[in-house]
C-alpha positions in Angstrom: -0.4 -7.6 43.0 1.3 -10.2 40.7 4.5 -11.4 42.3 7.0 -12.9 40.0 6.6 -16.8 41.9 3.4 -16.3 41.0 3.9 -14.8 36.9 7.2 -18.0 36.5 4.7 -20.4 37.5 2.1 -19.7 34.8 1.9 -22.1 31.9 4.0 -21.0 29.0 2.7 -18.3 26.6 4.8 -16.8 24.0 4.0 -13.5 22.8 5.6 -12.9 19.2 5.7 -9.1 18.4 6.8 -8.3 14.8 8.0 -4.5 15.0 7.1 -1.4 13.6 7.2 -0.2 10.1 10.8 1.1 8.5 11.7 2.7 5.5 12.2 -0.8 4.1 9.3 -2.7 5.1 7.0 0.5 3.8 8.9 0.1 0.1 8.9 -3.6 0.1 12.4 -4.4 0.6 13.9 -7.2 2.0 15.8 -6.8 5.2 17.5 -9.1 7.1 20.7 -7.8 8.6 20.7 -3.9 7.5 20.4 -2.3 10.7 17.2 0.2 10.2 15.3 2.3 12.3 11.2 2.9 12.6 9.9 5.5 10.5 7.8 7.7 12.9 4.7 6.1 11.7 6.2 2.6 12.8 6.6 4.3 15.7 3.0 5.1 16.2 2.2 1.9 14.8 4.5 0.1 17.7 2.6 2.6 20.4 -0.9 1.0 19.3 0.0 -2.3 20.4 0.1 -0.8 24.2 -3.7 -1.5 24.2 -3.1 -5.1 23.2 -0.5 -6.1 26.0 -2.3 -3.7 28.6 -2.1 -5.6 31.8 -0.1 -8.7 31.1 3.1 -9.7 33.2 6.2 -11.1 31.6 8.4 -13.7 33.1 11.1 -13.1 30.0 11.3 -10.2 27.4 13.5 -11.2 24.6 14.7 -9.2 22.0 15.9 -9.2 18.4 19.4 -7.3 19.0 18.3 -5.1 15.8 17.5 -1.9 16.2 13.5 -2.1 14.6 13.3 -4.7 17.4 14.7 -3.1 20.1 13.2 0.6 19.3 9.3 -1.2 18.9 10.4 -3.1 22.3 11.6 0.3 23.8 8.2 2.3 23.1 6.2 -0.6 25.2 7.4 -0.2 28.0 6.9 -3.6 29.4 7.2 -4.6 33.2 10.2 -6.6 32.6 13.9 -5.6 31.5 14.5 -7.0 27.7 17.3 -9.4 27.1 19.0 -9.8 23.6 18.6 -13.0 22.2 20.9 -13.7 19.1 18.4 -16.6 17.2 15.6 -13.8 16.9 17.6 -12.0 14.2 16.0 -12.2 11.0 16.7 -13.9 8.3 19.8 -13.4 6.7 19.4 -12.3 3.2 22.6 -12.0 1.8 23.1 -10.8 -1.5 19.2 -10.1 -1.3 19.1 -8.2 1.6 17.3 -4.6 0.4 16.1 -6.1 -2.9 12.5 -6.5 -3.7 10.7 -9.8 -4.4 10.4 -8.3 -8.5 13.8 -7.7 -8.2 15.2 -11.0 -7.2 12.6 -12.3 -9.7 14.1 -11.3 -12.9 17.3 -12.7 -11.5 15.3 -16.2 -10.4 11.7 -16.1 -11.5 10.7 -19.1 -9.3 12.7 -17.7 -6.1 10.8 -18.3 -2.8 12.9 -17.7 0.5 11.7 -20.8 2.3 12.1 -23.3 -0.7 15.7 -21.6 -2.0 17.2 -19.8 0.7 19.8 -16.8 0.4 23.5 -16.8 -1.6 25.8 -15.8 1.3 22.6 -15.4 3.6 21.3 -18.5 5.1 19.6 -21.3 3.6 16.4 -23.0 4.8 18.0 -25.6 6.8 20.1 -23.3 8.8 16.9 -21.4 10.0 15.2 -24.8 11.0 18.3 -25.4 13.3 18.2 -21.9 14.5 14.6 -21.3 15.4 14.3 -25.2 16.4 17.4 -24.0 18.9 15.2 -21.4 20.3 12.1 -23.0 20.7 13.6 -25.9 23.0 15.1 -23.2 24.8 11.8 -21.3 25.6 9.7 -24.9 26.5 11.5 -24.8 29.2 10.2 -21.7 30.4 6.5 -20.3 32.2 4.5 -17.5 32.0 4.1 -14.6 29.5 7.1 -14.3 27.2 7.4 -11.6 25.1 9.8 -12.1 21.7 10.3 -9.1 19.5 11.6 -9.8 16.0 10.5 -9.9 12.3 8.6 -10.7 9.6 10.2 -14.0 8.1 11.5 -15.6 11.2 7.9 -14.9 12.9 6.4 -16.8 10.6 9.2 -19.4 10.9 8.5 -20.0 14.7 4.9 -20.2 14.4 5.4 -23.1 11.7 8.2 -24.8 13.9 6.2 -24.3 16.9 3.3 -26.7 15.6 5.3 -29.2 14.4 5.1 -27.5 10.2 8.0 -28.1 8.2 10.0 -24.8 7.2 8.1 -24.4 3.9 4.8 -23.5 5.7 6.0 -20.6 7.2 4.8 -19.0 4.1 1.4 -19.0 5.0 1.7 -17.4 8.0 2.7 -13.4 6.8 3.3 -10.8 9.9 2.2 -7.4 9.6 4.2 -4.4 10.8 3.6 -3.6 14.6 1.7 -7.4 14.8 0.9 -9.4 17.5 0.8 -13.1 17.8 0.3 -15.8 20.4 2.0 -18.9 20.6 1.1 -21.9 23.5 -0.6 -25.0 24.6 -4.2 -26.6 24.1 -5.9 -25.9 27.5 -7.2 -29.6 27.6 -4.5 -31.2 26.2 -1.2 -29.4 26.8 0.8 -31.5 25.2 -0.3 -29.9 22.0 1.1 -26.9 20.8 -1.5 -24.4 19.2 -1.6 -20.5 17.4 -4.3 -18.7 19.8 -3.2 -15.6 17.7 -2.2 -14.8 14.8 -1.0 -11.2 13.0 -3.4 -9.2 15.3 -3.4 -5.4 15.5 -5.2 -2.9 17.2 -6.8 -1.0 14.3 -7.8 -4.7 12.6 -9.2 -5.6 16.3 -11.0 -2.4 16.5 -12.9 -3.4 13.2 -10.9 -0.7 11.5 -8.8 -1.4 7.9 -5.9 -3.1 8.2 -3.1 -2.0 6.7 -0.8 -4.6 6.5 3.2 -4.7 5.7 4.5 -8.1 5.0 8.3 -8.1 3.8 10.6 -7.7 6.9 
């Protein structure tokens, strides 16, 4: 049996979990603060991942304090109690927030929410800070830590956490129900590397993915 010394003194591995589908996510709606819950296929979709994370210990669980989040976090039944953590919200959309990309578009054609931001949401410097904020905090910790949280922000961290300025969180889309792996080059752990990326049990099982990328 693995005894928590033993877990806490593990290199650092951070386990990025994008939740389950919503009504939202399934319609292609923006959603950053709106407080939604998983549609019961989001539900199923978070239960899938159970497979993935079979076995593992976790020094931390840390939680979006949104309900998706903490429903998705809820239906794994991890080995460790969840703690809120405030900077995994996701991004604040402001006046966007339950718009579509189309719609937004015939307002701004050229709109992209890592070049431009959010009016009264936040603006691409202010999610730098924030997930930059996050990711000194978890350096300093070891072993498996699981973060449950969204679409845009997830893609945010994975950017920030190699180094990538905000912009290039674009090219790294989550899924619904995803599962990504953050952590360090086993020969030179100085460097910070993806090991996973947007993983799902269906897609590992060589199955169609069906994939949900607006938060």
């Amino acid at each position: 049996m693995t005894s928590p010394e033993m877990i806490e003194a593990k290199p650092l591995r951070v386990y990025l979990i994008r939740h389950g589908e919503t009504e939202w996510s399934l319609s292609g709606r923006h959603t950053g603060l709106t407080d939604l819950l998983l549609t019961v296929n989001g539900q199923q979709e978070a239960l899938q991942l159970k497979t993935l994370l079979q076995g593992l210990h976790f020094s931390r669980v840390l939680s979006s304090p949104l309900q998706r989040a903490r429903q998705t976090c809820d239906l794994l039944e991890l080995d460790t109690a969840a703690e809120i953590e405030m900077d995994l919200l996701e991004w604040n959309y402001g006046d966007y927030d339950g718009l579509t990309t189309a719609d937004i578009h015939k307002q701004r054609p050229y709109w992209n929410v890592f070049l431009d931001g959010c009016p009264n949401g936040e603006m691409p410097e202010q999610m730098t800070e924030r997930v930059d904020r996050l990711i000194t905090r978890l350096r300093l910790l070891k072993g498996n830590v699981a973060l449950f949280s969204h679409g845009q922000i997830g893609g945010v961290i994975a950017a920030r956490w190699i180094g990538l300025p905000l912009l290039d969180a674009q090219h790294f889309p989550l899924g619904t129900a995803s599962l990504s792996v953050l952590g360090y080059d086993l020969h030179h752990p100085e460097i910070s590397v993806i090991d996973l990326w947007n993983a799902k049990q269906p897609y590992l099982a060589g199955q169609e993915q069906k994939s949900t990328l607006n938060t």
